[in-house]
PDB file as gemmi writes it, atoms N, CA and C in Angstrom:
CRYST1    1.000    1.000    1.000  90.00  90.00  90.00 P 1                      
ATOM      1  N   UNK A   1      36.805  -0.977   4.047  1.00  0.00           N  
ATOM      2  CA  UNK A   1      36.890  -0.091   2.892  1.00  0.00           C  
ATOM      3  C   UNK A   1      35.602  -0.189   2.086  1.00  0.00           C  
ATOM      4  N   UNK A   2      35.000   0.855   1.913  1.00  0.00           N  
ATOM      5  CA  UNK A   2      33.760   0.740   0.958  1.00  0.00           C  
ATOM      6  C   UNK A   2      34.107   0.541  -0.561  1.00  0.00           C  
ATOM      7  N   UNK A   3      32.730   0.327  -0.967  1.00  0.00           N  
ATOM      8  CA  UNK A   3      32.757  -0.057  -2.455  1.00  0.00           C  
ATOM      9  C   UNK A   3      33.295   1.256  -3.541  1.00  0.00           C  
ATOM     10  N   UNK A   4      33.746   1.142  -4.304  1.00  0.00           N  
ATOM     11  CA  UNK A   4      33.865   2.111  -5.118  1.00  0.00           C  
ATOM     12  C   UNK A   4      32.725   2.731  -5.700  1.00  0.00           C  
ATOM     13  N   UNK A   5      31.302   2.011  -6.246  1.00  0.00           N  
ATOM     14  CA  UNK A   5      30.147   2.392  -6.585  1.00  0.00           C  
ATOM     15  C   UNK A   5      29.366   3.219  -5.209  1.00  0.00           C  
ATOM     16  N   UNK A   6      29.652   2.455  -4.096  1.00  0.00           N  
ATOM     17  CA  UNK A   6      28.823   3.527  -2.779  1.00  0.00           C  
ATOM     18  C   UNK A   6      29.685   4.954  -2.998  1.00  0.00           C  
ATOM     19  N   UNK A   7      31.322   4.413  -2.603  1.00  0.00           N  
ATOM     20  CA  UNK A   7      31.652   6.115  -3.021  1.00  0.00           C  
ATOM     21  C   UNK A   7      31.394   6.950  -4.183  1.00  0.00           C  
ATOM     22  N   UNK A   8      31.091   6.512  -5.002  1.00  0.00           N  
ATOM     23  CA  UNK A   8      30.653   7.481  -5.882  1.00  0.00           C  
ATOM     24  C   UNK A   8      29.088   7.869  -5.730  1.00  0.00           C  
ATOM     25  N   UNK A   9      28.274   7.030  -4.711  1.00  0.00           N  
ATOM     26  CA  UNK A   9      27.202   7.599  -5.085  1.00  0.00           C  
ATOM     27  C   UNK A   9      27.134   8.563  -3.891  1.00  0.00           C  
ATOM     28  N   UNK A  10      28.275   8.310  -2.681  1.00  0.00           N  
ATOM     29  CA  UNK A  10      28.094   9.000  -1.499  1.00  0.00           C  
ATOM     30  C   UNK A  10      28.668  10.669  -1.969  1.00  0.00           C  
ATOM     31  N   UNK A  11      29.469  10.757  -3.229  1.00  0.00           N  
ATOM     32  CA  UNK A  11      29.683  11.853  -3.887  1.00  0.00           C  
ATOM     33  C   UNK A  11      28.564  12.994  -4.423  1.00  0.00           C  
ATOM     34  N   UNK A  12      27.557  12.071  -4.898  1.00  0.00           N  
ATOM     35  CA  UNK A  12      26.460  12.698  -5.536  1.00  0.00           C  
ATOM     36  C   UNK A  12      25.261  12.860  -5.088  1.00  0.00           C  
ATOM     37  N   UNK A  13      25.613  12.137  -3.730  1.00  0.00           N  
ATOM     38  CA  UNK A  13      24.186  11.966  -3.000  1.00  0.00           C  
ATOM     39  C   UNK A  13      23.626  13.433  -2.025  1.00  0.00           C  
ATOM     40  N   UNK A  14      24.257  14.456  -2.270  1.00  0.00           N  
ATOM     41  CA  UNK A  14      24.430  15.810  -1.611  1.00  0.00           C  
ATOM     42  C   UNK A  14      23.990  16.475  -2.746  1.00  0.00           C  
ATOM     43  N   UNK A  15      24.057  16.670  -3.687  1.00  0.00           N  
ATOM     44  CA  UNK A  15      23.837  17.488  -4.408  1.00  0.00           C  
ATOM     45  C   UNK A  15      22.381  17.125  -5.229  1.00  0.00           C  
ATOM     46  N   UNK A  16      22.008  18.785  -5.714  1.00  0.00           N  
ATOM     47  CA  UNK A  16      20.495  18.700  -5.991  1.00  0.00           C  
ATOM     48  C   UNK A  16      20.131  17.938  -7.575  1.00  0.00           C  
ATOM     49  N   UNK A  17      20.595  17.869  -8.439  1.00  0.00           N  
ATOM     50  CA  UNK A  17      20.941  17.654  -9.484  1.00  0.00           C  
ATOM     51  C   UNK A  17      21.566  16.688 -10.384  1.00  0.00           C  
ATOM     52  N   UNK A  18      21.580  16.224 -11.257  1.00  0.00           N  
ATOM     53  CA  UNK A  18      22.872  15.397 -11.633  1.00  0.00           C  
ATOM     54  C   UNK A  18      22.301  14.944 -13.445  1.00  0.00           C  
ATOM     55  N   UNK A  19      22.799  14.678 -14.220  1.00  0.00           N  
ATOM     56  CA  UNK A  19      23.219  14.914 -15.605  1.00  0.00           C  
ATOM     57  C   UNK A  19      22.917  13.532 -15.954  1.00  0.00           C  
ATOM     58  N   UNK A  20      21.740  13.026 -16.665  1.00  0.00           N  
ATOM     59  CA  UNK A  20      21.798  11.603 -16.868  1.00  0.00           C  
ATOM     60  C   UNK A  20      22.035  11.431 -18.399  1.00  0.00           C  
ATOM     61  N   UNK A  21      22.637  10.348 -18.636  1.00  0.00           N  
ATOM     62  CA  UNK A  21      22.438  10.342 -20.210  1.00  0.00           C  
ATOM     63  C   UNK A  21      21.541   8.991 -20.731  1.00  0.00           C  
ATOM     64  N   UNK A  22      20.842   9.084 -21.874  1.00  0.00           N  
ATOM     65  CA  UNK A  22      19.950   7.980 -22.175  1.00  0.00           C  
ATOM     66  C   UNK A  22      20.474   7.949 -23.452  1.00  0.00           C  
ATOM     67  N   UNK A  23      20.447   6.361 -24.194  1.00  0.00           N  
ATOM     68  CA  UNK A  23      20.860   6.415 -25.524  1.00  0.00           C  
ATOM     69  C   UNK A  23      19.437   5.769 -26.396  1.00  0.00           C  
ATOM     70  N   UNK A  24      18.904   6.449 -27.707  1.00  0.00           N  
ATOM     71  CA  UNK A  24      18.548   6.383 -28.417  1.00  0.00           C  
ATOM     72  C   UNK A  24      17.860   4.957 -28.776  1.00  0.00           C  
ATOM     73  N   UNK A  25      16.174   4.745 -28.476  1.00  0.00           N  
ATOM     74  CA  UNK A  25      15.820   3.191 -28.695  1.00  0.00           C  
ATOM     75  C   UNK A  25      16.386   2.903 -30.225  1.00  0.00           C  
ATOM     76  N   UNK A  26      16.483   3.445 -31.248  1.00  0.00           N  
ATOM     77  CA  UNK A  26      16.205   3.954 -32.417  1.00  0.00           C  
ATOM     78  C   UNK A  26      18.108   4.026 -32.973  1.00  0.00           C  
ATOM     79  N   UNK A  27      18.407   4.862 -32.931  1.00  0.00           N  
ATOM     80  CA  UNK A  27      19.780   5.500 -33.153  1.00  0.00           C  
ATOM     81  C   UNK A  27      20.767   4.894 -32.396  1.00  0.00           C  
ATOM     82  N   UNK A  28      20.761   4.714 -31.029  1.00  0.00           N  
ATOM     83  CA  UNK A  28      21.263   4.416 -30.613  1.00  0.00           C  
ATOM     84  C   UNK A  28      22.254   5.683 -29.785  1.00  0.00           C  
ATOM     85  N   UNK A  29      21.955   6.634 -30.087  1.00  0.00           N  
ATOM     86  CA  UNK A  29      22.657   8.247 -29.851  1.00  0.00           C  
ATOM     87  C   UNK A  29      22.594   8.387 -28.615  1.00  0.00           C  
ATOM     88  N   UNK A  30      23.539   9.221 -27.714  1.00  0.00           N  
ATOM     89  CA  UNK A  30      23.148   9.037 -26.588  1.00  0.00           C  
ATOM     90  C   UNK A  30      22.860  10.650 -26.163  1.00  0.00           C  
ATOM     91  N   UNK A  31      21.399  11.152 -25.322  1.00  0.00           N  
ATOM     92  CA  UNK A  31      21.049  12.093 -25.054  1.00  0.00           C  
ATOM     93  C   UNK A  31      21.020  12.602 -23.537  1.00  0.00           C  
ATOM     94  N   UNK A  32      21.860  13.342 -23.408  1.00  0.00           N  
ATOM     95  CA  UNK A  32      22.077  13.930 -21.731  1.00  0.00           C  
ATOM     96  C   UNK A  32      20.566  14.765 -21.340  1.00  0.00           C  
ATOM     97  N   UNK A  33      20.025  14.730 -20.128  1.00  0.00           N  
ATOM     98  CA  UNK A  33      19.501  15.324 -19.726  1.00  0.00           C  
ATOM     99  C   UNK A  33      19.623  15.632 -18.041  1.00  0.00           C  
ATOM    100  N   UNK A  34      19.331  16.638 -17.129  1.00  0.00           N  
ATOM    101  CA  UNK A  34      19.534  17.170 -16.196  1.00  0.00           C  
ATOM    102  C   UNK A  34      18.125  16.818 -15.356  1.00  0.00           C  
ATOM    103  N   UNK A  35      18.349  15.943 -14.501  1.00  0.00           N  
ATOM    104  CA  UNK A  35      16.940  15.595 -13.344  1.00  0.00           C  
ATOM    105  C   UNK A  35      17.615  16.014 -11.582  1.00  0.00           C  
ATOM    106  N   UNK A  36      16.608  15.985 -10.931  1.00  0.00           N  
ATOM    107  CA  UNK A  36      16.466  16.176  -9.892  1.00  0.00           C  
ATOM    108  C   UNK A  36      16.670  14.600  -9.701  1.00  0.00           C  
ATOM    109  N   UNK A  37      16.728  14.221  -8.476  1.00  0.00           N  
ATOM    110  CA  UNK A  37      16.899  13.118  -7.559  1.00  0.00           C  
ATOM    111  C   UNK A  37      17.217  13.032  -6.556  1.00  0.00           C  
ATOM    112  N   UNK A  38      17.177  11.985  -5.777  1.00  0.00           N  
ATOM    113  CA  UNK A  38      17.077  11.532  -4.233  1.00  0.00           C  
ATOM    114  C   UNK A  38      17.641  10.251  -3.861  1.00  0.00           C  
ATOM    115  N   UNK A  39      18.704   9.882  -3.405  1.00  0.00           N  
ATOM    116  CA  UNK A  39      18.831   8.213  -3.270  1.00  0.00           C  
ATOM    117  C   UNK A  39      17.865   7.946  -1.852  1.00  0.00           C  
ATOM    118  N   UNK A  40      17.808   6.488  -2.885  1.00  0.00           N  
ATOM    119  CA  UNK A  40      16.856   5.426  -2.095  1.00  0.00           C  
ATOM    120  C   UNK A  40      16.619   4.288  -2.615  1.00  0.00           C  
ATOM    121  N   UNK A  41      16.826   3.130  -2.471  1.00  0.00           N  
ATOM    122  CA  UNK A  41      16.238   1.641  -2.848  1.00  0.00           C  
ATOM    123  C   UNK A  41      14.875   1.528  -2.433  1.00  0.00           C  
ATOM    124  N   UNK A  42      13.818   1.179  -3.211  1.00  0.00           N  
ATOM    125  CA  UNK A  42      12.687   1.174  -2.540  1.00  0.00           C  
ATOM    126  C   UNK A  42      11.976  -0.407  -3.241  1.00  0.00           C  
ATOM    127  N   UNK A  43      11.789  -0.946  -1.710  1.00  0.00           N  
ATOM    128  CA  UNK A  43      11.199  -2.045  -2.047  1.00  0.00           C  
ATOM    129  C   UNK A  43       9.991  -1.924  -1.027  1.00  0.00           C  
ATOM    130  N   UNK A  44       9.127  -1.516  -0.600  1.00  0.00           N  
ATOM    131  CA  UNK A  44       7.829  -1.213   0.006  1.00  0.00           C  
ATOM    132  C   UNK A  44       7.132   0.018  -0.220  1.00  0.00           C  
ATOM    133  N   UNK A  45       6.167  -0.132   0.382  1.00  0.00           N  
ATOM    134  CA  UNK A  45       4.967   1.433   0.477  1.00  0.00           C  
ATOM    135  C   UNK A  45       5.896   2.264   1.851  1.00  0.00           C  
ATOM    136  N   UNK A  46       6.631   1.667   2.472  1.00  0.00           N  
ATOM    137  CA  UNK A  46       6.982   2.563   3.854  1.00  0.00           C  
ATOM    138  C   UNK A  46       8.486   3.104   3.608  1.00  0.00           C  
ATOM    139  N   UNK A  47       9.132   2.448   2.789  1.00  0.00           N  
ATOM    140  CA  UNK A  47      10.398   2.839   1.964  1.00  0.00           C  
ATOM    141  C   UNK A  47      10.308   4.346   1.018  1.00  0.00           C  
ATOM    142  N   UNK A  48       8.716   3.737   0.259  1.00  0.00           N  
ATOM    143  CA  UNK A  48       8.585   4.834  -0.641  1.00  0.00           C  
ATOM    144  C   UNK A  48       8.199   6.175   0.071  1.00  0.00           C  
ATOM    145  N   UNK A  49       6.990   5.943   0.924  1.00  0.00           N  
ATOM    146  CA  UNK A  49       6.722   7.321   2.290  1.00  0.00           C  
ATOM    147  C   UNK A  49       8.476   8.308   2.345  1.00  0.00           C  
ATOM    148  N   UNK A  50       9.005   7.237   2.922  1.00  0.00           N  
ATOM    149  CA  UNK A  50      10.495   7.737   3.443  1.00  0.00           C  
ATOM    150  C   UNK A  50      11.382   8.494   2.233  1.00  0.00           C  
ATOM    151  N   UNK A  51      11.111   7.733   1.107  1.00  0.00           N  
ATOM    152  CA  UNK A  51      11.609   9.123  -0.007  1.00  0.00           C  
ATOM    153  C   UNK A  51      10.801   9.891  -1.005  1.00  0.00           C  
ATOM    154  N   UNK A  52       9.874   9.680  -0.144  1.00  0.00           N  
ATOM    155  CA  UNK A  52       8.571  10.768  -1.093  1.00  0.00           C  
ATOM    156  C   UNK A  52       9.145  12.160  -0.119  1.00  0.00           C  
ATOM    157  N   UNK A  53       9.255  11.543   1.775  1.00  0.00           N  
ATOM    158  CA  UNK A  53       9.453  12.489   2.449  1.00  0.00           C  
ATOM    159  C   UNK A  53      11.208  13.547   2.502  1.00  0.00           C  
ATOM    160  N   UNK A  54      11.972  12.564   1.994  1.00  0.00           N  
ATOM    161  CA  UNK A  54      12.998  13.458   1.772  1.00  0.00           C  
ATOM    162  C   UNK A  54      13.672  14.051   0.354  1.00  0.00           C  
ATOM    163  N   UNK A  55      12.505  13.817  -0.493  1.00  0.00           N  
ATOM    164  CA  UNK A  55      12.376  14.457  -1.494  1.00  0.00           C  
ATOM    165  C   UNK A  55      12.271  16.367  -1.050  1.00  0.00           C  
ATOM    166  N   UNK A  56      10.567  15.880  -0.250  1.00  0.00           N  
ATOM    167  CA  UNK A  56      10.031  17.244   0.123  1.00  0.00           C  
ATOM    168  C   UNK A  56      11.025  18.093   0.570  1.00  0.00           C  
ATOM    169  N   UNK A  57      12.005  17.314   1.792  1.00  0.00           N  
ATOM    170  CA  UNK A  57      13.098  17.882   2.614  1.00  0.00           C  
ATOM    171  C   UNK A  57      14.316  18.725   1.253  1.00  0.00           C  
ATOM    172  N   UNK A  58      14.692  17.752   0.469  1.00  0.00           N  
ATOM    173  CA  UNK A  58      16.111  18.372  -0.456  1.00  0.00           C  
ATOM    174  C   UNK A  58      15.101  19.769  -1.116  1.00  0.00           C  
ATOM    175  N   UNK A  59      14.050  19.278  -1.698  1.00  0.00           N  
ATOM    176  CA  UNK A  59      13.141  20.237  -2.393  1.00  0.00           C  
ATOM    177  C   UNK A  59      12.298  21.014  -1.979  1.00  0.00           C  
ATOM    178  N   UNK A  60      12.265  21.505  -0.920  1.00  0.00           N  
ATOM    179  CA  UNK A  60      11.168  22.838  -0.290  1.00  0.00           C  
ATOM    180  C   UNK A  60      10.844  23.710  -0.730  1.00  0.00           C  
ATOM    181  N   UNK A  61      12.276  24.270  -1.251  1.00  0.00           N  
ATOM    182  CA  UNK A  61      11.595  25.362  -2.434  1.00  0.00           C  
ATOM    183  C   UNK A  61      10.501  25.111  -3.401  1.00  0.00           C  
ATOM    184  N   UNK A  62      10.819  24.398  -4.021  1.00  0.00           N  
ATOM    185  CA  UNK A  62      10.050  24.063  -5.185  1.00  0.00           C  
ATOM    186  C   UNK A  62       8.569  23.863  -4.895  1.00  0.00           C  
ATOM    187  N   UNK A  63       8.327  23.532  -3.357  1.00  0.00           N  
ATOM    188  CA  UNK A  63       6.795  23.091  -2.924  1.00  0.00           C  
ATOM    189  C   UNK A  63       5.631  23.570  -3.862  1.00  0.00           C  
ATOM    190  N   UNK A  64       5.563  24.816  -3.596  1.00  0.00           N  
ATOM    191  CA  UNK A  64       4.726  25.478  -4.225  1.00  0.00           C  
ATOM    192  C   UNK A  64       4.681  25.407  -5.954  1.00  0.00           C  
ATOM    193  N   UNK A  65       5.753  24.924  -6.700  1.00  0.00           N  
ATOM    194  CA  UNK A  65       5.420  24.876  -8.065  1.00  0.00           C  
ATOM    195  C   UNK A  65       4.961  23.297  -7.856  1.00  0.00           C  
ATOM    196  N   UNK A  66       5.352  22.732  -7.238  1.00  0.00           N  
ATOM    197  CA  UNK A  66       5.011  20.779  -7.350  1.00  0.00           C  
ATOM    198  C   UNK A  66       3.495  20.762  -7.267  1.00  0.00           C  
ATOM    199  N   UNK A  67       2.995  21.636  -6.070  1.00  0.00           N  
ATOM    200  CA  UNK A  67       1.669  21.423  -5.644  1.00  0.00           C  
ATOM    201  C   UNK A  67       0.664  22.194  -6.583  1.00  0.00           C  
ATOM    202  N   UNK A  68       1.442  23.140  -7.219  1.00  0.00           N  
ATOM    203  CA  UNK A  68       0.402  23.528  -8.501  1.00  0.00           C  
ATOM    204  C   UNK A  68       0.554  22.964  -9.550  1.00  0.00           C  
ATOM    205  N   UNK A  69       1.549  21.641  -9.999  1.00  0.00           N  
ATOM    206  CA  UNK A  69       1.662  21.029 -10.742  1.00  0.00           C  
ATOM    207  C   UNK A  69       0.184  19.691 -10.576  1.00  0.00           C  
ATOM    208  N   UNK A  70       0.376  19.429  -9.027  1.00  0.00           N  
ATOM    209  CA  UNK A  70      -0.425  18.133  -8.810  1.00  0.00           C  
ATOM    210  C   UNK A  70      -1.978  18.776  -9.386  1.00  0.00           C  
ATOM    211  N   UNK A  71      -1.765  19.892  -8.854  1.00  0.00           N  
ATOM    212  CA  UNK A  71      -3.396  20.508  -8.884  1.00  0.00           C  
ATOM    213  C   UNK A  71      -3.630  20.846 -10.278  1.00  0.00           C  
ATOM    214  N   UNK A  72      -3.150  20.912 -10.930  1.00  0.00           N  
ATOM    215  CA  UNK A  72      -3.331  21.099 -12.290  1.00  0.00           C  
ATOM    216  C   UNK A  72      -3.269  19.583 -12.914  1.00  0.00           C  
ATOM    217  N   UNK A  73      -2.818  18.647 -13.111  1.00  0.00           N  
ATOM    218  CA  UNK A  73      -2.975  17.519 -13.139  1.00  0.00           C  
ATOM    219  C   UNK A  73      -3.854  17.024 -12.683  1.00  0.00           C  
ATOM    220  N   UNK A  74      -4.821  17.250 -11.551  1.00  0.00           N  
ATOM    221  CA  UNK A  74      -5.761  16.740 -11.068  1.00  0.00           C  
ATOM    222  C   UNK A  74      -6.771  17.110 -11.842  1.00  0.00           C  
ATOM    223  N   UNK A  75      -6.845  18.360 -12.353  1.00  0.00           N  
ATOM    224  CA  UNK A  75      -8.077  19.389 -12.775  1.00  0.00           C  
ATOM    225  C   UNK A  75      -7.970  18.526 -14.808  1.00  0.00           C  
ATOM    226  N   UNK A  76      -6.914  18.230 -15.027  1.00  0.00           N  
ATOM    227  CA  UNK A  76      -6.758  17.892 -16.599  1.00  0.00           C  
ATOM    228  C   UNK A  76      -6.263  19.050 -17.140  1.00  0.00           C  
ATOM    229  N   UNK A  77      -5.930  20.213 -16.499  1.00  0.00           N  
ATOM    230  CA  UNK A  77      -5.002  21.153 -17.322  1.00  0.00           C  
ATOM    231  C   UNK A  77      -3.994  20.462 -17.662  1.00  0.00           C  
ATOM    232  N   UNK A  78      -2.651  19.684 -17.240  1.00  0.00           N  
ATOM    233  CA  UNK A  78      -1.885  19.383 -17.120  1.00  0.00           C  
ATOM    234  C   UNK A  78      -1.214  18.172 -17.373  1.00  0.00           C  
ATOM    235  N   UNK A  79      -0.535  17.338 -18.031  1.00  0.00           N  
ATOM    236  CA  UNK A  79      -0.678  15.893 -17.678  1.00  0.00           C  
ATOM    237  C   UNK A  79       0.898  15.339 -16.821  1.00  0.00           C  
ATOM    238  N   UNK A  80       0.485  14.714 -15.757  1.00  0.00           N  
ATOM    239  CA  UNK A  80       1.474  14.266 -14.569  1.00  0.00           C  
ATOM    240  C   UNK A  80       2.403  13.555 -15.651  1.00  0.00           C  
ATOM    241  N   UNK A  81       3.977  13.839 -15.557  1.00  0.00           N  
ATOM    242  CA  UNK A  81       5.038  13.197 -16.343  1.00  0.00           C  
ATOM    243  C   UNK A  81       5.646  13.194 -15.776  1.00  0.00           C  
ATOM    244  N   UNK A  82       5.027  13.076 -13.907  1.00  0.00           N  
ATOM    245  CA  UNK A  82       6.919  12.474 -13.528  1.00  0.00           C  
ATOM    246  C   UNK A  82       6.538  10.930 -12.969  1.00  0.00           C  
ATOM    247  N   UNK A  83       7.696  10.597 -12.520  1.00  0.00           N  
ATOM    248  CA  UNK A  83       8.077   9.122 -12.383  1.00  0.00           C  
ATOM    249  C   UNK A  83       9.076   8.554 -11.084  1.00  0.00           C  
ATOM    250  N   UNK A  84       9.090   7.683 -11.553  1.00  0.00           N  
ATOM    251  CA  UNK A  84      10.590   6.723 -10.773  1.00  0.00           C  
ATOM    252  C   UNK A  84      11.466   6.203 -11.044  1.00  0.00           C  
ATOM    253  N   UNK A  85      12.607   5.778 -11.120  1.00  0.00           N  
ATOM    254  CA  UNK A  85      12.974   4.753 -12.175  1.00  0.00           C  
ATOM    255  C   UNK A  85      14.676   4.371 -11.259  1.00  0.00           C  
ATOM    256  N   UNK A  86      14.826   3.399 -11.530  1.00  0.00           N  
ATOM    257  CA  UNK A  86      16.481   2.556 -11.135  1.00  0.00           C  
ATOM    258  C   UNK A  86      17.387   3.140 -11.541  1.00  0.00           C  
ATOM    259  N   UNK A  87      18.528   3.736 -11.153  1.00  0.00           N  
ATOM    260  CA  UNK A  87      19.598   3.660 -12.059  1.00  0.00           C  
ATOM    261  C   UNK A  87      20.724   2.331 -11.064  1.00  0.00           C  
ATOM    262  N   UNK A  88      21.438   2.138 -12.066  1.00  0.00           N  
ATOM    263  CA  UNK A  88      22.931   0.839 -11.873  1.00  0.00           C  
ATOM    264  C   UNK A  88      23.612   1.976 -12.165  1.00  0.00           C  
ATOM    265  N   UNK A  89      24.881   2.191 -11.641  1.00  0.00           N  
ATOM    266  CA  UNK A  89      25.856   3.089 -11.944  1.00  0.00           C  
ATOM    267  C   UNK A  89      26.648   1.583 -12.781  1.00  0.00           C  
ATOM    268  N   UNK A  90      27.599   2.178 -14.162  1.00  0.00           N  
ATOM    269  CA  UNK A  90      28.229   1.192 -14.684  1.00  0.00           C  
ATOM    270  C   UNK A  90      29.983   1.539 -14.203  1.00  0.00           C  
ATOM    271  N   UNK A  91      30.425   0.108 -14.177  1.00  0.00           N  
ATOM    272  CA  UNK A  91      31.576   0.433 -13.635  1.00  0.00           C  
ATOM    273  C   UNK A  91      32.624   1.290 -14.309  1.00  0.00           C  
TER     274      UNK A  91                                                      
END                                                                             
């Protein structure tokens, strides 16, 4: 029987989207926002390859705005604001 945390992430792990909420360094308030994502644990450079590459795969469409994002970021029109980051699902 699997974990209850894998099933839930094996729930969300299909879909393009998902609703995060962050709470307030300050306030303490908590603020929803809507990201893209990809599961993956990444503990190497050959881990990360592997979900840089099925990023590209969920996101194809988008190619063409990403790559005029990089290129504009490269040039200093633009400044690169994306990232990586952990989530822990809480029980």
């Amino acid at each position: 029987m699997e974990s209850t945390e894998l099933a839930r992430l094996r729930q969300v792990a299909g879909k393009q989207t998902t609703r995060l909420t962050h709470y307030g360094r300050k306030t303490g308030k908590p603020h929803e926002v809507t990201i893209w994502f990809v599961m993956g644990f990444l503990t190497d450079r050959a881990e990360h390859e592997r979900a840089m590459a099925a990023i590209r795969r969920k996101y194809w469409m988008f190619r063409p705005i990403i790559e005029l994002g990089r290129f504009l970021a490269a040039i200093g029109l633009m400044r690169d604001k994306t990232g990586s980051f952990e989530v822990l699902l809480a029980g």
